[in-house]
C-alpha positions as CSV (number, residue, x, y, z in Angstrom):
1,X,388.4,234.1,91.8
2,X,388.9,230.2,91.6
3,X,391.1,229.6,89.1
4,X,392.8,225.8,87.9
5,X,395.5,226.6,85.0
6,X,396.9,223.6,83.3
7,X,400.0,223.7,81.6
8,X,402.4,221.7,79.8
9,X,400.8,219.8,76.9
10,X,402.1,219.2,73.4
11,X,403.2,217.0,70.7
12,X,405.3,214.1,71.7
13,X,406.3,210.9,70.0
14,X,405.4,207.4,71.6
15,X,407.6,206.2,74.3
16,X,408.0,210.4,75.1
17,X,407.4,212.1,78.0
18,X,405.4,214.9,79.2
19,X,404.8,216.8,82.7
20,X,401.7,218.9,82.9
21,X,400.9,221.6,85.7
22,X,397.8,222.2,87.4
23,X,398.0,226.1,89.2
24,X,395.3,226.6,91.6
25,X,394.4,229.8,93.2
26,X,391.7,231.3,94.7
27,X,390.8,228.7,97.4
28,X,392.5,227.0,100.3
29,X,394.8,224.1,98.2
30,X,395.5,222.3,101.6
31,X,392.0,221.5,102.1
32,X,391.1,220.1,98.4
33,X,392.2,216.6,96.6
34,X,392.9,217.6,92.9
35,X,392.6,215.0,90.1
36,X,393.7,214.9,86.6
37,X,391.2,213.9,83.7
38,X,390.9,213.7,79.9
39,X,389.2,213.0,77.2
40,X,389.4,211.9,73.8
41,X,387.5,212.6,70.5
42,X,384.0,211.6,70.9
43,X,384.6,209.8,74.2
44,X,383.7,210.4,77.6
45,X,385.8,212.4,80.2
46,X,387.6,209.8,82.7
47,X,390.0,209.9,85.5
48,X,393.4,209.9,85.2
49,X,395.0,209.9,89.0
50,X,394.3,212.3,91.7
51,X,395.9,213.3,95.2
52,X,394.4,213.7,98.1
53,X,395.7,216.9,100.6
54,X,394.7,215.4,103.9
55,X,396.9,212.1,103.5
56,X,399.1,212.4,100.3
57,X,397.8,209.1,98.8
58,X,397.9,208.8,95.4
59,X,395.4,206.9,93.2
60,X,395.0,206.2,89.5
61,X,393.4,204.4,86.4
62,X,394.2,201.5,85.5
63,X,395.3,202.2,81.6
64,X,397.9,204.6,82.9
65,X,399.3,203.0,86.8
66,X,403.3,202.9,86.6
67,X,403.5,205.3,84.0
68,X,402.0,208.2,85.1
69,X,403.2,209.6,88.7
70,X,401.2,212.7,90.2
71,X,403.0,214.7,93.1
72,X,402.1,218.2,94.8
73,X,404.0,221.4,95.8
74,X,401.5,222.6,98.4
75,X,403.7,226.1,98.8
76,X,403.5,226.5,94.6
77,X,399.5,225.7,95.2
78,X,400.6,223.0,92.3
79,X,399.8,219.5,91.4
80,X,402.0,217.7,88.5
81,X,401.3,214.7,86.3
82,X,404.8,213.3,85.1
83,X,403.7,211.0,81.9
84,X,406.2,208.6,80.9
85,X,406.1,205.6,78.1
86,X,403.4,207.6,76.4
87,X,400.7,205.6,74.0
88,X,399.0,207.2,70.9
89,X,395.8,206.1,73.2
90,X,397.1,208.6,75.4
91,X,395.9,211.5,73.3
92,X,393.3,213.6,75.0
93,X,392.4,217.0,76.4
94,X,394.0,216.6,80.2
95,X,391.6,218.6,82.5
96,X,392.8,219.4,86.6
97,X,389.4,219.4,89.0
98,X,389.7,220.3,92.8
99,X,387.6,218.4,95.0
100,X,386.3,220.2,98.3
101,X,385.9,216.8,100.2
102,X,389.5,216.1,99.6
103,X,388.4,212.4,98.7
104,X,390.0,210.3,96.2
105,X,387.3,208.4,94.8
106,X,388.3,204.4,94.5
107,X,386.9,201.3,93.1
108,X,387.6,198.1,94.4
109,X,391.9,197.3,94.7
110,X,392.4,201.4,94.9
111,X,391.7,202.4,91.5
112,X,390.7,205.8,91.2
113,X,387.1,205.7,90.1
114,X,385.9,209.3,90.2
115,X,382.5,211.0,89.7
116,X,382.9,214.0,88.1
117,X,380.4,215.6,89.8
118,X,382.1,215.3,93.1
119,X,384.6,217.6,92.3
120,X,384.0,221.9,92.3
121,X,386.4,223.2,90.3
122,X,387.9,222.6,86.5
123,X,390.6,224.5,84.4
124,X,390.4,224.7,80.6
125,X,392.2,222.2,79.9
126,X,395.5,221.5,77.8
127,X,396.6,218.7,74.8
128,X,398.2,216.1,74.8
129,X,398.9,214.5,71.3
130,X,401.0,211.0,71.2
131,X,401.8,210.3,67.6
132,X,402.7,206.8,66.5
């Protein structure tokens, strides 16, 4: 059974950190890039940052480059998101999705522009709430 278990969310003041955990099982880790979305309160779900398994590059969104960092423990099957100078705009169910093309999609100057139909697999979900 495919399974993608985030962990790690909470209540933290702005400026706080957080570090949430994506635990995949169930399918070969190595061969899949694994991003990070959320989403707010009646907004849309968007990309956060994602790793790609076949090169270790590292993309991610605009609103959140140089203070979010996403990293991988391939022999934990585990993908992190380390969230640092945290906004109240920051507030959102964060949602891990493995891709089977292990593609990081990118707009123009590398920012990660997914599709979330590109990617197979989604876990449940965890909060995050930044209060002001």
């Amino acid at each position: 059974e495919v399974q993608l278990v985030e962990s790690g969310g909470g209540l933290v003041q702005a400026g706080g950190s957080l570090r949430l955990s994506c635990a995949a099982s169930g399918f070969t880790f190595d061969d899949y890039a694994i991003g990070w979305f959320r989403q707010a309160p009646g907004k849309e779900r968007e990309g956060v940052s994602c790793i790609s398994s076949s090169d270790g590059k590292t993309y991610y969104a605009d609103s959140v480059k140089g203070r979010f960092t996403i990293s991988s423990d391939n022999a934990k099957n585990t993908v992190y998101l380390q969230m640092n100078s945290l906004k109240p705009e920051d507030t959102a169910v964060y949602y891990c999705a493995a891709d089977h093309l292990n593609f990081c999609s990118q707009a123009m100057g590398g920012r990660f522009a997914p599709e979330l139909y590109e990617y197979d697999y989604w876990g449940q979900g965890t909060q995050v709430t930044v209060s002001s």
